[in-house]
Backbone as CSV, one residue per row, in Angstrom:
resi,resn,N_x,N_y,N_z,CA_x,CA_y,CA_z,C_x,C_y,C_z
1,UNK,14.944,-15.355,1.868,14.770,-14.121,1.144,15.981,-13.245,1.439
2,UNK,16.671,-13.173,0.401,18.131,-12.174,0.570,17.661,-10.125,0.588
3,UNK,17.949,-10.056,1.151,17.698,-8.226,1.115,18.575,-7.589,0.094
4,UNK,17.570,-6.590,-0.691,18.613,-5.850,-1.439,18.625,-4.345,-0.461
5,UNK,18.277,-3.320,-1.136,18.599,-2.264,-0.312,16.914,-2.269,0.293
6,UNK,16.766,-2.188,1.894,15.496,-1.551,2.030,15.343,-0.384,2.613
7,UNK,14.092,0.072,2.158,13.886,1.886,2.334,12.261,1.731,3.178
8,UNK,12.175,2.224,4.830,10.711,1.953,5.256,10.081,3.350,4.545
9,UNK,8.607,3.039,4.294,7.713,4.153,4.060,6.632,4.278,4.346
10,UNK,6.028,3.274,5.386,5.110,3.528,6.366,4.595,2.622,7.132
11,UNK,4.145,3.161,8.420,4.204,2.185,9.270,2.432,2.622,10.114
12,UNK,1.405,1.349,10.246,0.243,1.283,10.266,-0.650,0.753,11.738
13,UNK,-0.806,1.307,12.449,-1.293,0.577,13.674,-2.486,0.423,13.471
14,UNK,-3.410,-1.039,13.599,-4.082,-1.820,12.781,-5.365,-1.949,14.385
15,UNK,-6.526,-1.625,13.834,-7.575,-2.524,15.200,-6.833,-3.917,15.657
16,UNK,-7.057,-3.835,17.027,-6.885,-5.450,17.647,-5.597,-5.827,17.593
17,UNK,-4.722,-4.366,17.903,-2.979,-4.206,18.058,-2.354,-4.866,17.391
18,UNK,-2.345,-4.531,16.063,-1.922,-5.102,15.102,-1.426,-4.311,14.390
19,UNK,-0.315,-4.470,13.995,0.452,-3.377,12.568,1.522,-3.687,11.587
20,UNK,1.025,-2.926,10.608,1.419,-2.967,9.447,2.523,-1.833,8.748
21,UNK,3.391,-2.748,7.767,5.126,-1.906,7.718,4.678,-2.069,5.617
22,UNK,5.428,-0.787,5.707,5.093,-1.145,3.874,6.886,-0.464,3.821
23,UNK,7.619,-1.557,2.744,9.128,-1.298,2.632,9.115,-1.471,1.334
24,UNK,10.031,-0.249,0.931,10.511,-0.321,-0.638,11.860,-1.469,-0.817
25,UNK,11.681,-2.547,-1.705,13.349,-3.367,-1.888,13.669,-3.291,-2.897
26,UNK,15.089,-2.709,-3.238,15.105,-2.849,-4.496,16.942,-3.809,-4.558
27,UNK,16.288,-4.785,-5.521,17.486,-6.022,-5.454,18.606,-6.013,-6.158
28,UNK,20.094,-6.150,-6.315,21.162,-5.852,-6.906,20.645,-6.120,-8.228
29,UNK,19.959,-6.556,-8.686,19.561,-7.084,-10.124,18.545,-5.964,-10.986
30,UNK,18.235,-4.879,-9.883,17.043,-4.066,-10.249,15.767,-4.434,-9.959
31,UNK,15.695,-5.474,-9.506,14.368,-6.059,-9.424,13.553,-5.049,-8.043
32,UNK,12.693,-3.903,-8.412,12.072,-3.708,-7.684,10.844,-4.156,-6.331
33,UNK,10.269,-3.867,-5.374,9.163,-4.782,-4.917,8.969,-3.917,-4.059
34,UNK,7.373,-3.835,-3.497,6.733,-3.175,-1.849,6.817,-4.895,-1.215
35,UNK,7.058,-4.177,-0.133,7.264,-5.621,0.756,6.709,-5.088,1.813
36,UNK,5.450,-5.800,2.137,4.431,-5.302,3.870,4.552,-6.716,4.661
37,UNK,4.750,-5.728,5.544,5.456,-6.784,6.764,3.870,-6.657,7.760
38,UNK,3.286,-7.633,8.072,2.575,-7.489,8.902,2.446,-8.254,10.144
39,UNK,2.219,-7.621,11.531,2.228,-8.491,12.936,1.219,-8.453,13.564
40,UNK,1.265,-9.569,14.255,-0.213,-9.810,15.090,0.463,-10.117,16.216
41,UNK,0.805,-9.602,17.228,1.562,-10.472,18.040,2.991,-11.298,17.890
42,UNK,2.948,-12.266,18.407,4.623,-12.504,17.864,4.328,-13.408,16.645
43,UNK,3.387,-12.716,15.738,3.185,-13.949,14.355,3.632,-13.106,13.590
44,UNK,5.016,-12.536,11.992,5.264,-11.927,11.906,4.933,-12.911,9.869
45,UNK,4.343,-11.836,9.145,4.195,-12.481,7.890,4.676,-11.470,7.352
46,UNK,5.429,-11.781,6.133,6.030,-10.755,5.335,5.634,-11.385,3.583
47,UNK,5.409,-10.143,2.803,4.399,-10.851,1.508,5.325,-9.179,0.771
48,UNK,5.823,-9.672,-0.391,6.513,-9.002,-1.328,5.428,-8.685,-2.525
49,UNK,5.304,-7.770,-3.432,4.455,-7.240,-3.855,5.206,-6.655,-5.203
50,UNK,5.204,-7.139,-6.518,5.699,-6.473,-7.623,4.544,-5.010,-8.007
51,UNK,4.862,-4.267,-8.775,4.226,-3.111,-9.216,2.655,-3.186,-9.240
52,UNK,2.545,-4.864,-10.652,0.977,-4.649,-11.119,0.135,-5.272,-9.913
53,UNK,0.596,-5.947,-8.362,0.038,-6.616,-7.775,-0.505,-5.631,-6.686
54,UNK,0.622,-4.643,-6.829,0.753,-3.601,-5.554,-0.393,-2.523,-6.077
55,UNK,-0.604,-2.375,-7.078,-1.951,-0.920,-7.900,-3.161,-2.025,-8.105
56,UNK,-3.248,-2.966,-8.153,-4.564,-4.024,-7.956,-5.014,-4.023,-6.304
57,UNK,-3.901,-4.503,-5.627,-4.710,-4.069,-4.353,-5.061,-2.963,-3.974
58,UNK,-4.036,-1.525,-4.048,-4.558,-0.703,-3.805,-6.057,0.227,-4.340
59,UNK,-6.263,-0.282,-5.707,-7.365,-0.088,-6.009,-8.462,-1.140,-5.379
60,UNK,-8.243,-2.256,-4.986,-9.334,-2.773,-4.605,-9.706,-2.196,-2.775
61,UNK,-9.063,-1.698,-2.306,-8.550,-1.307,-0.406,-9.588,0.253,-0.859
62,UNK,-9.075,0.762,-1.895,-9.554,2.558,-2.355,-11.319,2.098,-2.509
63,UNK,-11.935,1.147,-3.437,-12.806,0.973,-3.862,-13.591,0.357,-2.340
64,UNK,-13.038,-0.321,-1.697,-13.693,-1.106,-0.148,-14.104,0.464,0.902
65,UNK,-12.584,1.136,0.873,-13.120,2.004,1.469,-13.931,2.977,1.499
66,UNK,-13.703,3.300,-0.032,-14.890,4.623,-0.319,-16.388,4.480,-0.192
67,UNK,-16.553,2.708,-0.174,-17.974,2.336,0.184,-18.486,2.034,1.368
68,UNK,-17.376,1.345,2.333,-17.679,1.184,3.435,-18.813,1.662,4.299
69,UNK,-18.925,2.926,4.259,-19.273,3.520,4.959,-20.749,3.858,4.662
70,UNK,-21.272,3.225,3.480,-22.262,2.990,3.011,-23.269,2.055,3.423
């Protein structure tokens, strides 16, 4: 995975010391993406995220949480 420019915009400390990085990339080509970097220890997964994938999860995370607690 080649880097275009990255920009961090937030960073998440997760139950069970775990955390989570959300990075803006945007690639010499224009090709935008959120890219969340997430760690568990020294296991480090990184998962790139175009626009319509990135407002699907977040609506599904908005909809989990607002019930949760239900």
């Amino acid at each position: 995975m080649t880097d275009g420019t990255v920009t961090g915009t937030a960073a998440f400390e997760l139950p069970f010391s775990r955390r989570a990085e959300l990075r803006r990339v945007e690639y010499e080509s224009g090709l935008k993406m959120l890219r969340m970097v997430l760690r568990e220890g020294r296991r480090i997964t990184v998962i790139e995220l175009d626009r319509e994938s990135a407002l699907a999860m977040a609506a599904e995370m908005t909809d989990w949480a607002k019930n949760a607690a239900r």
